[in-house]
RODO-2510 file (C-alpha; in nm, 4 decimals, decimal comma):
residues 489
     n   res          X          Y          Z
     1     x     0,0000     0,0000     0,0000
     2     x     0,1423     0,3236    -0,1217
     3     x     0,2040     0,5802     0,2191
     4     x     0,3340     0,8687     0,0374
     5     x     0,1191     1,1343     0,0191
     6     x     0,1010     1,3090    -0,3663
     7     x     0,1803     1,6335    -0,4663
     8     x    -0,1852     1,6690    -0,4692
     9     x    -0,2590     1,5727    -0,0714
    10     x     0,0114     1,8001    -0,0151
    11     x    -0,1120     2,0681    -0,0914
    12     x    -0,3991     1,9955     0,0619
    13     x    -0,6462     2,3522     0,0767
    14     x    -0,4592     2,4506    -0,2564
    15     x    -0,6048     2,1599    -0,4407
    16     x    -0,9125     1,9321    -0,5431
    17     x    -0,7845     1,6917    -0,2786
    18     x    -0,7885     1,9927     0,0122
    19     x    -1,1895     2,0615    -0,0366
    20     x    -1,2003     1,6578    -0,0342
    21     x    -1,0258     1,6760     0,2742
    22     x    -1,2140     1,9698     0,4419
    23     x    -1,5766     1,8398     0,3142
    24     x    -1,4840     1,5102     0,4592
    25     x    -1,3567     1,6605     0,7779
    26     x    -1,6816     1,8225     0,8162
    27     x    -1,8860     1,5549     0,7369
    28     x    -1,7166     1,3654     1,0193
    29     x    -1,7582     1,6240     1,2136
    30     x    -2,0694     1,6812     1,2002
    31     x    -2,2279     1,2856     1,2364
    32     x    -2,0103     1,2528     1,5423
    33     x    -2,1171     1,6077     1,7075
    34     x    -2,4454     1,4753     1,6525
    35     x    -2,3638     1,1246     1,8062
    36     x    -2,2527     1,3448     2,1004
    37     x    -2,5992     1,5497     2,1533
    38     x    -2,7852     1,2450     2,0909
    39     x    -2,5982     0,9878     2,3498
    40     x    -2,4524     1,2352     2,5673
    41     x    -2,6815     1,5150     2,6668
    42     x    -3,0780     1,5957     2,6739
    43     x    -3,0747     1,8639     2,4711
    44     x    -3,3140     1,6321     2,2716
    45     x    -3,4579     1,4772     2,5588
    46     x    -3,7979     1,4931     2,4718
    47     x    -3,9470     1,4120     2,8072
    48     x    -3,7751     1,7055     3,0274
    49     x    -3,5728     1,6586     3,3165
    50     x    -3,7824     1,4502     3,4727
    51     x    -3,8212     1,1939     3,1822
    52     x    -3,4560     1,0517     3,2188
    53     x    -3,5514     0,7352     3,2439
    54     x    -3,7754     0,7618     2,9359
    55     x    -3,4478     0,8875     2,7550
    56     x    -3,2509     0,6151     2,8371
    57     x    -3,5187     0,3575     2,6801
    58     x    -3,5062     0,5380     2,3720
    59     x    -3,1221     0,5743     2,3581
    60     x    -3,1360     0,1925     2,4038
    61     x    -3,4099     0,1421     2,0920
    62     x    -3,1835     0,4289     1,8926
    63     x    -2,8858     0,2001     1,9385
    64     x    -3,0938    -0,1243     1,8475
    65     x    -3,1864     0,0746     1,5255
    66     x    -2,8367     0,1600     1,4229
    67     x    -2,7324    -0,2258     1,4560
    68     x    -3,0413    -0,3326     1,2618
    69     x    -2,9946    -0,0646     0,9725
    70     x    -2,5965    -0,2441     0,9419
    71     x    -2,7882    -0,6059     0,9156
    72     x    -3,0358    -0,4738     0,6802
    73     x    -2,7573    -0,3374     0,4811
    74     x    -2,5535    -0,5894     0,4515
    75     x    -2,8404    -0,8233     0,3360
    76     x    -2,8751    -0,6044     0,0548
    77     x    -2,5391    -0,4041     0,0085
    78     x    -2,5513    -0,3885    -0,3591
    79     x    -2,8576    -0,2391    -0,3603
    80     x    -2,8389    -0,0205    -0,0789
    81     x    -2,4767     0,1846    -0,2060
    82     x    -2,6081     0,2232    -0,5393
    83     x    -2,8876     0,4042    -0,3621
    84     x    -2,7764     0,6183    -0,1129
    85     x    -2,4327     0,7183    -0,2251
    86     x    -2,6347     0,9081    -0,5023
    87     x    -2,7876     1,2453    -0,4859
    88     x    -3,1110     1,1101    -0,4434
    89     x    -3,0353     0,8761    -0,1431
    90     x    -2,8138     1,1421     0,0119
    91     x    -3,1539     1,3944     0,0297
    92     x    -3,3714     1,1058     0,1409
    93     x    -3,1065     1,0856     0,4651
    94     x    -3,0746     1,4306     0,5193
    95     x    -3,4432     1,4599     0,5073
    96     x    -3,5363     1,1887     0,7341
    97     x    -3,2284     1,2138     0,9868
    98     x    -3,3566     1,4981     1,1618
    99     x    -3,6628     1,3611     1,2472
   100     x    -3,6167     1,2244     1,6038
   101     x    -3,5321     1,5765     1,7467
   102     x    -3,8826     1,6724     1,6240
   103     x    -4,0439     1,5003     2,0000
   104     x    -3,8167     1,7412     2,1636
   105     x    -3,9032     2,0425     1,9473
   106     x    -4,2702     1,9891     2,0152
   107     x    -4,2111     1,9984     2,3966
   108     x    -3,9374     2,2827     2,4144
   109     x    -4,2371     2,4930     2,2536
   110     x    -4,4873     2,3641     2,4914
   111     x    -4,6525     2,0446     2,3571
   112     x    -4,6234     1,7207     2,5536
   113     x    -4,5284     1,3941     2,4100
   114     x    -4,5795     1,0434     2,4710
   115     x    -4,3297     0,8038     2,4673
   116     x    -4,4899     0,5995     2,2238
   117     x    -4,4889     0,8966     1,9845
   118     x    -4,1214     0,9075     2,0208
   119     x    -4,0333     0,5626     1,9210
   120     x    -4,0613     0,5338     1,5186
   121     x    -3,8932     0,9018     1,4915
   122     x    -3,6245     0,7984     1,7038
   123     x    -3,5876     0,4709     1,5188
   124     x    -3,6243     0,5701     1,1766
   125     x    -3,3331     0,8743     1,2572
   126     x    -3,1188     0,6593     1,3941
   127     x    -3,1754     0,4062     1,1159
   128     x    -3,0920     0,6934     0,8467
   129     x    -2,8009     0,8277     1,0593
   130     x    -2,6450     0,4777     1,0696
   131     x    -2,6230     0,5284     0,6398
   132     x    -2,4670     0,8734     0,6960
   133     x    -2,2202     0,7150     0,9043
   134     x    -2,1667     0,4211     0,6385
   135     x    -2,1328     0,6136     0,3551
   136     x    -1,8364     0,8590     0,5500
   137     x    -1,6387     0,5063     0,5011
   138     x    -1,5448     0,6250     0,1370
   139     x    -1,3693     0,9099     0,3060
   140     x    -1,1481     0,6806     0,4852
   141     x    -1,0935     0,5106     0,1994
   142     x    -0,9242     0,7787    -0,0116
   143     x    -0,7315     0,8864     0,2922
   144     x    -0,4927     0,6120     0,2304
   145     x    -0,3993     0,6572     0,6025
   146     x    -0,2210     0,9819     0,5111
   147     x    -0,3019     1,2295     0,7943
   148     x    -0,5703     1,0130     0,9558
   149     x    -0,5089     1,0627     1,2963
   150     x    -0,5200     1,4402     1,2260
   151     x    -0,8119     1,4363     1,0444
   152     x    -0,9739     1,1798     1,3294
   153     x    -0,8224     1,4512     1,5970
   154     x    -0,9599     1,7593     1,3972
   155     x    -1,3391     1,6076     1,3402
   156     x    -1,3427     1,5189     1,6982
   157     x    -1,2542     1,8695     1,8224
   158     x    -1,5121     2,0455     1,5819
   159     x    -1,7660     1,7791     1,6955
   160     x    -1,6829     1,8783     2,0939
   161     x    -1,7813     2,2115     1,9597
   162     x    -2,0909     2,1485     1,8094
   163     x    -2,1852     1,9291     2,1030
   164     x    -2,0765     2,2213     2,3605
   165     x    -2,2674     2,5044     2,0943
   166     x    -2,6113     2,3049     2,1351
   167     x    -2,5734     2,2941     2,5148
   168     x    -2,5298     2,6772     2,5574
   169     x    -2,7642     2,7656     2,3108
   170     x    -3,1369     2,8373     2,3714
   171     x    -3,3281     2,5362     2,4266
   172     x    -3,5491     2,5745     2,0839
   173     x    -3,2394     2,6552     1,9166
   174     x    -3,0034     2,3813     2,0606
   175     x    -3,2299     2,1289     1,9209
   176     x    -3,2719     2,3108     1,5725
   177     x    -2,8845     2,3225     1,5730
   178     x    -2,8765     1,9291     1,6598
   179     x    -3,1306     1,8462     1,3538
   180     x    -2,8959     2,0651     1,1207
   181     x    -2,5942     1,8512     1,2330
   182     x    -2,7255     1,5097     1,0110
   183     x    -2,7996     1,7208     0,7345
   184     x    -2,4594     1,8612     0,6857
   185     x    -2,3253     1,5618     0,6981
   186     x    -2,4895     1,4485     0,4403
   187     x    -2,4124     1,7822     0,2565
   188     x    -2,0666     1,7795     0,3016
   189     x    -2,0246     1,3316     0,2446
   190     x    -2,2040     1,4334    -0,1446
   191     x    -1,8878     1,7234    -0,1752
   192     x    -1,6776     1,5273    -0,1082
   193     x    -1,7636     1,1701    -0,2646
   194     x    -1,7847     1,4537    -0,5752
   195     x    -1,4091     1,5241    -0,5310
   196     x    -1,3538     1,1675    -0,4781
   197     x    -1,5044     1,0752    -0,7881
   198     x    -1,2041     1,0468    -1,0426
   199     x    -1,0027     0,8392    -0,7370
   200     x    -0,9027     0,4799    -0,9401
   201     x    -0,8861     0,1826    -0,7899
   202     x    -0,5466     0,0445    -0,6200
   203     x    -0,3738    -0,1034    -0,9441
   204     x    -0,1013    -0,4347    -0,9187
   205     x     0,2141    -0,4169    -1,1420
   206     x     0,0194    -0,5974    -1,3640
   207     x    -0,2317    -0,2841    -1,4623
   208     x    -0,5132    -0,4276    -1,3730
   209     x    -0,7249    -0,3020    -1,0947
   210     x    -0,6898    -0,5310    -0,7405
   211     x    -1,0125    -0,6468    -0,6975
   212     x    -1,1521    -0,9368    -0,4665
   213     x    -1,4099    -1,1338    -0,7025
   214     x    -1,5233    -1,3848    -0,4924
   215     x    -1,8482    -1,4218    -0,4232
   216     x    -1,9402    -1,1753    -0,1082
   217     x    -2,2130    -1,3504     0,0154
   218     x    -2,3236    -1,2574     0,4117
   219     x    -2,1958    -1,5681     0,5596
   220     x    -1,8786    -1,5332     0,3716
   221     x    -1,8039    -1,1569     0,5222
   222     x    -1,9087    -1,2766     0,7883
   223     x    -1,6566    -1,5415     0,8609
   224     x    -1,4183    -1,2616     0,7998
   225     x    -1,4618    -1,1003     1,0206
   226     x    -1,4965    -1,3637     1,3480
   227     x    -1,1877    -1,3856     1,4220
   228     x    -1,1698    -1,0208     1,5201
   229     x    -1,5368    -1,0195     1,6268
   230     x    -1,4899    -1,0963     1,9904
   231     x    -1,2362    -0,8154     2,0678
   232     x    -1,4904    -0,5918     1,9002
   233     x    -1,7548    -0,7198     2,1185
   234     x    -1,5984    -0,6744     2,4136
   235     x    -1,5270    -0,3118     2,3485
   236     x    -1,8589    -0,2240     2,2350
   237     x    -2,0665    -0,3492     2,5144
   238     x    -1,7978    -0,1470     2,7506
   239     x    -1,8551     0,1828     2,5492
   240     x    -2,2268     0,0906     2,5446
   241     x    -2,2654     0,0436     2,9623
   242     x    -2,0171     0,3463     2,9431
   243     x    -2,2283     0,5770     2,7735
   244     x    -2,5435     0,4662     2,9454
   245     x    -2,4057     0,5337     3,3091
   246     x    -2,2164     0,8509     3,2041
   247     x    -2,5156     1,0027     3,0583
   248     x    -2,7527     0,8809     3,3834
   249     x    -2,5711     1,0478     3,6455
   250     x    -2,4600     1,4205     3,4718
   251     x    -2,8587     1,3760     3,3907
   252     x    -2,8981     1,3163     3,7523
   253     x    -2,6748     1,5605     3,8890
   254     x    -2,7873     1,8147     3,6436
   255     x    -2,4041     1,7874     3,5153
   256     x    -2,3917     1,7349     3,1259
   257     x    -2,1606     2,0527     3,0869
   258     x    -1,9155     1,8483     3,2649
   259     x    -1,9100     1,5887     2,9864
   260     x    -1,8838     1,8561     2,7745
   261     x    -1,6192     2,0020     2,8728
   262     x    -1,4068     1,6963     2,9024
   263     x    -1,4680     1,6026     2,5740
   264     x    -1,3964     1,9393     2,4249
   265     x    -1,0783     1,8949     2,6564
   266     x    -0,9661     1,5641     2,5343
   267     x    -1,0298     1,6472     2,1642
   268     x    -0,7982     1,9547     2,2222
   269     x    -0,4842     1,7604     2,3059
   270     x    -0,5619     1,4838     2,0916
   271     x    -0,5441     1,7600     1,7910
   272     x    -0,1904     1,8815     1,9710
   273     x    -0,0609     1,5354     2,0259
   274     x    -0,1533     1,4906     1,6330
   275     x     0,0113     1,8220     1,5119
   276     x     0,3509     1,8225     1,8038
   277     x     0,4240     1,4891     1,7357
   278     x     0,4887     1,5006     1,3068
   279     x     0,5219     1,1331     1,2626
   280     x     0,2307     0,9188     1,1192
   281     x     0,1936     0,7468     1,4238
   282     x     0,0552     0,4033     1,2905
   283     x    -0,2692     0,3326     1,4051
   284     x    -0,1859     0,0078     1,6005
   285     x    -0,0171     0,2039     1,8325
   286     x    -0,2747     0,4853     1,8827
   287     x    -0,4941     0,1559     1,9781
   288     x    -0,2143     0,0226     2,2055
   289     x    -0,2368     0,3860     2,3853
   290     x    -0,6425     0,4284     2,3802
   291     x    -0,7065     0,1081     2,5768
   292     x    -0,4889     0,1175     2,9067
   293     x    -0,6151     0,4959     2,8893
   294     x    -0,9681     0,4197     2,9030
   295     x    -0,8786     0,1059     3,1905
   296     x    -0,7334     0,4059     3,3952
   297     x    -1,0253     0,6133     3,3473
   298     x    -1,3132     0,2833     3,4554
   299     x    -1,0463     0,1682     3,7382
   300     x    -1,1290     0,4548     4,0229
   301     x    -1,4588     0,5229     3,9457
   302     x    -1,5684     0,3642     4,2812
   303     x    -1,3553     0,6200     4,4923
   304     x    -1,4688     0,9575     4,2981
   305     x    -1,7090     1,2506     4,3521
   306     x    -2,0180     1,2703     4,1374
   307     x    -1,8394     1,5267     3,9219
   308     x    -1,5255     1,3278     3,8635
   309     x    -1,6667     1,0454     3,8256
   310     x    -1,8562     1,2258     3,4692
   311     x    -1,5229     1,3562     3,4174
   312     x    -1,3118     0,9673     3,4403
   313     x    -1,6400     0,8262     3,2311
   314     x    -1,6498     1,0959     2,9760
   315     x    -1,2326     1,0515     2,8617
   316     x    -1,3517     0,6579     2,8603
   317     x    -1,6091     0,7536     2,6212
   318     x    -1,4064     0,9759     2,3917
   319     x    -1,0831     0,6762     2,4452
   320     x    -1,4082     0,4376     2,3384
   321     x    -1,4870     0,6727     2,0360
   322     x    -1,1341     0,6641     1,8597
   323     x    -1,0579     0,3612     1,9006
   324     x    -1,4153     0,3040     1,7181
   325     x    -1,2844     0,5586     1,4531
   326     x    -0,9257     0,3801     1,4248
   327     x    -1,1042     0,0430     1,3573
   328     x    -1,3355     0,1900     1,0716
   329     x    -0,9833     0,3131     0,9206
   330     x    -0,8447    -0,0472     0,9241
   331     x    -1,2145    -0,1649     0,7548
   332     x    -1,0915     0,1119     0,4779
   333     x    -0,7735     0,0223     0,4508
   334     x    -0,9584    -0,3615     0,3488
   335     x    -1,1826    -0,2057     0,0978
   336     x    -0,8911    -0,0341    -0,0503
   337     x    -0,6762    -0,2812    -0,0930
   338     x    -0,8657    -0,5753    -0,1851
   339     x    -1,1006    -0,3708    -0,4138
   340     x    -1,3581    -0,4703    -0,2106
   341     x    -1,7655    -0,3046    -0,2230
   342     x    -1,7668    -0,0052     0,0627
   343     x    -2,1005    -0,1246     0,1689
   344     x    -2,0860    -0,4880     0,1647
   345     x    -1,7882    -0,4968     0,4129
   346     x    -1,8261    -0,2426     0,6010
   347     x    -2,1435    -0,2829     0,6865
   348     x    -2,1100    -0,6715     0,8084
   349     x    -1,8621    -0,5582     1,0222
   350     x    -2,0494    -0,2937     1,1241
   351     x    -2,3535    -0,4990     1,2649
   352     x    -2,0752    -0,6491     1,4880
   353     x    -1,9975    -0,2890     1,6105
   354     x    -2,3496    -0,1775     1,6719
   355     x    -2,4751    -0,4973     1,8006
   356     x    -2,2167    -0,4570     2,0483
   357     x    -2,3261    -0,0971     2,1736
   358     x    -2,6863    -0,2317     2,1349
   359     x    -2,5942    -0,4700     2,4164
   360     x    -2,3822    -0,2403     2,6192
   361     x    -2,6445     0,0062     2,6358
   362     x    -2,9186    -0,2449     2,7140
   363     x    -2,7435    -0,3663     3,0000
   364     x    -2,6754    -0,0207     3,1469
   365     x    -3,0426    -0,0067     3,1473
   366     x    -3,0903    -0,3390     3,3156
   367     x    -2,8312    -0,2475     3,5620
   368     x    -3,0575     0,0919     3,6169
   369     x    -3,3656    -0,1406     3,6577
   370     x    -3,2966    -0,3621     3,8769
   371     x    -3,1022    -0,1390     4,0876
   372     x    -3,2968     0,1755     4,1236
   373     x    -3,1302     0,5361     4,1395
   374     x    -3,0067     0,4725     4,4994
   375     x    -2,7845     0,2132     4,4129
   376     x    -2,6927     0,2387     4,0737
   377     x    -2,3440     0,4389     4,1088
   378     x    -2,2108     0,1076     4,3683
   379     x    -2,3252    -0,1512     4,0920
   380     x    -2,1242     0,0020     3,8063
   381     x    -1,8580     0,0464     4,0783
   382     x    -1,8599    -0,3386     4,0133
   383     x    -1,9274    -0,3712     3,6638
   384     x    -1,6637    -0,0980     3,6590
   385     x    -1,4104    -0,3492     3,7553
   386     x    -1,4878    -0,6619     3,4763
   387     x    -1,4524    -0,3936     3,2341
   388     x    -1,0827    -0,3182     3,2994
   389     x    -1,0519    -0,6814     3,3043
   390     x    -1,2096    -0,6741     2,9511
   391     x    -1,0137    -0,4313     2,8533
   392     x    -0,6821    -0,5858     2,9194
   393     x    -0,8022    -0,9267     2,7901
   394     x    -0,8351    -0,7298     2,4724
   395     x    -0,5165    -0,6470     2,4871
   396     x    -0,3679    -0,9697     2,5407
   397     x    -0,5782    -1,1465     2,2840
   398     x    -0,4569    -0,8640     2,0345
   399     x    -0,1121    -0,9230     2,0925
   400     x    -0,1410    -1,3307     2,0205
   401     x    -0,0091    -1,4910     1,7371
   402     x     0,2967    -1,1715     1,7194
   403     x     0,5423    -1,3784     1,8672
   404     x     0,8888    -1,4287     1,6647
   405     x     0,9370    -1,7616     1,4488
   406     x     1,1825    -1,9153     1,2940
   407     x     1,2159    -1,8995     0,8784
   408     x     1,4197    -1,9883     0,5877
   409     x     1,6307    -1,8176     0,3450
   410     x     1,8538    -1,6366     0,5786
   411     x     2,1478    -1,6990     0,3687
   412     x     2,2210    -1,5034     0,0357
   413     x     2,2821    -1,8090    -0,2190
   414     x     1,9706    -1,9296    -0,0837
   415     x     1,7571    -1,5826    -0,0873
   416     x     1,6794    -1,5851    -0,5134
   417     x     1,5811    -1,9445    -0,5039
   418     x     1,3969    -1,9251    -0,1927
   419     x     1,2152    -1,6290    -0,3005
   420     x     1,1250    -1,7474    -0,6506
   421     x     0,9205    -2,0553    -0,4860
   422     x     0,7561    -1,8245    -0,2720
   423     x     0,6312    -1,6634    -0,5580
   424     x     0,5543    -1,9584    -0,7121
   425     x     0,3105    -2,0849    -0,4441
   426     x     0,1632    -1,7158    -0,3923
   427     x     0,0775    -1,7172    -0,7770
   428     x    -0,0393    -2,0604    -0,8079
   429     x    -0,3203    -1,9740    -0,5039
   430     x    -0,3917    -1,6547    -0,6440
   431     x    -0,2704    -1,4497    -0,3607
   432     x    -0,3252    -1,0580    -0,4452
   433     x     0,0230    -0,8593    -0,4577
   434     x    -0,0631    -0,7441    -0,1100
   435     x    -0,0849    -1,0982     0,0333
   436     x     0,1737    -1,2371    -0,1113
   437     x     0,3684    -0,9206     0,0346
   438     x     0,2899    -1,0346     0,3198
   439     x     0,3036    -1,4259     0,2523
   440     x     0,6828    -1,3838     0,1616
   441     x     0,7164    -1,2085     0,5134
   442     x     0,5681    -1,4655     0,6905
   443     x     0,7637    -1,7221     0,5306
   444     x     1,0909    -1,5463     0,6621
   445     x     0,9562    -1,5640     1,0219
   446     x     0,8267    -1,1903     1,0569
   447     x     0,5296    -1,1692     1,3135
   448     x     0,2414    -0,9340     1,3055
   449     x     0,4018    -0,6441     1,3988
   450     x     0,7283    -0,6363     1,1942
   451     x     0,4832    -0,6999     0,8810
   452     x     0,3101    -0,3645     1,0285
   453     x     0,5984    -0,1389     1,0520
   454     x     0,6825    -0,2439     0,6867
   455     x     0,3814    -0,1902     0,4808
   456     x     0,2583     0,0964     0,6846
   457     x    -0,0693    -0,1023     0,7824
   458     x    -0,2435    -0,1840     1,0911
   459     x    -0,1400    -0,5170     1,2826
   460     x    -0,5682    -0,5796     1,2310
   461     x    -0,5323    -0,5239     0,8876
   462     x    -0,2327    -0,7578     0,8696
   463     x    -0,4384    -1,0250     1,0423
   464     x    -0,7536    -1,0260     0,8379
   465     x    -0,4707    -1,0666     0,5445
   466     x    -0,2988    -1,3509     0,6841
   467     x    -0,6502    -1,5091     0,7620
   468     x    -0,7419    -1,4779     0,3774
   469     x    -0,3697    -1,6625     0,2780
   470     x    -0,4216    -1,9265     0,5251
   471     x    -0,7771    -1,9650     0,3841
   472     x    -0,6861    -1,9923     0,0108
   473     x    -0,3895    -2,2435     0,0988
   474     x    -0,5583    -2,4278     0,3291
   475     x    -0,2979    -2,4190     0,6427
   476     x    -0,3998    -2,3126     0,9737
   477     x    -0,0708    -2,1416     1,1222
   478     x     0,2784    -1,9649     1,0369
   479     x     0,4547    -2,2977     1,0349
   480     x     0,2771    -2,5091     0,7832
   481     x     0,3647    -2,2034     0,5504
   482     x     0,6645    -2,2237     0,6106
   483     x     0,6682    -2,6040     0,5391
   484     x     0,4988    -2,5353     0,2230
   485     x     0,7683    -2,2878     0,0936
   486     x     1,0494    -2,5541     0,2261
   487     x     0,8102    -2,8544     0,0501
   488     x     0,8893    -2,6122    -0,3268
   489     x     1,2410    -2,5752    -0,2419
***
């Protein structure tokens, strides 16, 4: 995969590839400063201050809606990109995303609302704000990983400031401002997929255009993806019971400035850690950083006041957010280089995502129920403590299978024949010039991460490749590669 940024990128608000950049900047932006108001604050609360609980159950259903518009989608991918990444599916979003603050814009000018009212606006917005989100995926796409973790930092801070905007704001107009948010997403994703438009497909040395043609059926992206689908799973549900307790008690304590604020915080010195520190930092690491961060946070949440205790959840559930955001850069990064359809994968491994928060969030509310208000802080103090044990499971399970092995041609009369069999088997099994990149790597005994540091990829993105070579030549680990190449020789 090519790192180098062109001429072009350079030059990035000089250029066609700067108002990509911006549009898709904003776009981001946007979505997540309306993921903010939506799952962090009650400025669209349509029930008051005294509906919290009724808040809650719709955040839960909202969630639910997002994971079911991923299934839906990737039942139908095919059909559902050729819709909505046109014009005409791009207004049909933007029209119907902003209809579950409409509940809360009927009571902040006096009319009451049921719940039952609320529920199919809430779940058809969320359903069309899941596409807005799917369709920013072609932004990560033509990133190429150049100045992602800038970009990630910079959406994030201009989201913290939409989010803090709509809580300062007039009530009627802090809900307006949250309806807009959707709709220039959509705005700026069509700007930008318009600047995108000429971008070609990653090309081999032979000229032809690298494109997976297998069959994509469900099942088949599916099994894909399970071998990364637990580690997802586990962080989900955490950011889901993280979210749902965060947003109880600054709705309890009449403290959702404070979450805020450490939001806006947080995005602030990611966007200086992004522009001080001038290396790429490789996404891996960002991950490796994002996790024992949000532990930290969860750990002394038992000990804290009210108020720090938003503070220590709220970092968890920005930590929570790009790490979300780094993982839908390594789907990309997939897409890109296999030539796969932006829909069809991203979305399967989207449901995973989704179904994930759909779970964490249901079990905040569970937690809420069978606990009541009195002692609901004490029995995430507990839950509190699994997480972090989550957590660094995650991190353990992510770093199996990196451990050094042993190889062959380490001598240089050997190193031309060796390699020429390697190529031999990587052609004869069809391997894609990326895979057998990577298959010639593995063959010398490289683990995960050296293969990383090399191609400029994520050590994710290197497993789901080495999962598709072991597939197509039928092995099941490092060594009986290694005994194939030795088998040629």
């Amino acid at each position: 995969m090519a790192v180098v940024a062109s001429d072009d990128q350079q030059q990035m608000l000089l250029s066609r590839s700067g108002v990509t950049l911006i549009a898709g900047v904003l776009s981001l932006a946007a979505y997540w400063g309306w993921i903010f108001s939506t799952y962090s604050s009650t400025v669209i609360n349509p029930f008051g201050s005294a509906g919290i609980t009724e808040y809650l159950a719709l955040c839960v259903i909202a969630a639910g809606s997002s994971a079911l518009c991923m299934l839906v989608t990737a039942l139908a991918p095919d059909r559902m990109e050729a819709f909505f990444r046109g014009t005409g599916g791009t207004i049909l979003l933007a029209a119907l995303s902003p209809i579950g603050c409409l509940p809360a814009f009927l009571n902040r000018i006096g009319m009451d609302v049921s719940f039952a009212q609320t529920l199919l606006p809430w779940a058809v917005s969320t359903f069309v704000s899941s596409l807005i989100f799917l369709k920013t995926g072609a932004f990560f796409v033509w990133l190429k990983r150049a100045k992602l973790s800038r970009c990630i930092a910079l959406s994030f801070l201009l989201a913290a400031m939409f989010y803090v905007f709509s809580l300062l704001l007039a009530p009627v107009v802090g809900v307006l401002m949250v309806m807009a948010l959707p709709v220039v997403s959509c705005i700026c994703t069509l700007v930008a997929d318009r600047y995108m438009a000429s971008a070609k497909p990653p090309i081999d040395k032979g000229g032809h255009a690298a494109v997976d043609r297998r069959k994509e059926s469900l099942g088949s992206r599916i099994a894909e993806l399970k071998h990364f689908a637990p580690l997802t799973l586990i962080y989900t549900i955490s950011f889901g019971i993280v979210s749902h307790v965060v947003l109880y008690l600054a709705s309890a304590h009449d403290l959702i400035i404070v979450i805020a604020v450490s939001i806006l915080v947080s995005s602030v010195v990611a966007v200086i850690g992004s522009f001080v520190f001038r290396a790429n930092f490789e996404a891996e690491r960002i991950r490796r950083l994002l996790l024992p961060l949000i532990a930290v946070a969860l750990l002394p949440f038992p000990y804290l006041s009210p108020v720090m205790q938003i503070v220590f959840l709220s970092v968890a559930v920005f930590g929570f957010t790009c790490f979300d955001a780094i993982g839908w850069g390594d789907l990309a990064d997939e897409v890109r280089d296999r030539g796969l359809k932006l829909f069809g994968y991203l979305s399967a491994a989207s449901a995973v995502n989704f179904t994930g928060i759909f779970v964490g969030w249901g079990i905040g509310y569970l937690l809420f129920a069978f606990l009541g208000e009195g002692e609901y802080a004490t029995g995430f103090g507990i839950v509190s403590i699994v997480l972090v044990i989550l957590l660094i499971l995650n991190l353990v399970m992510d770093g199996m299978g990196e451990s050094e092995g042993g190889g062959v041609a380490n001598t240089t009369e050997f190193r031309d024949t060796w390699k020429e069999r390697c190529l031999s088997v990587a052609q004869s099994y069809k391997l894609t010039k990326q895979e057998e990149r990577i298959f010639i790597m593995l063959a010398r005994g490289r683990n995960y991460k050296h293969i990383s540091d090399e191609l400029y990829i994520s050590v994710h993105t290197v497993k789901t490749h080495v999962y598709h070579i072991y597939k197509k030549l039928d092995i099941h680990s490092q060594q009986e590669l290694i005994n194939m190449v030795e088998a040629e020789l």
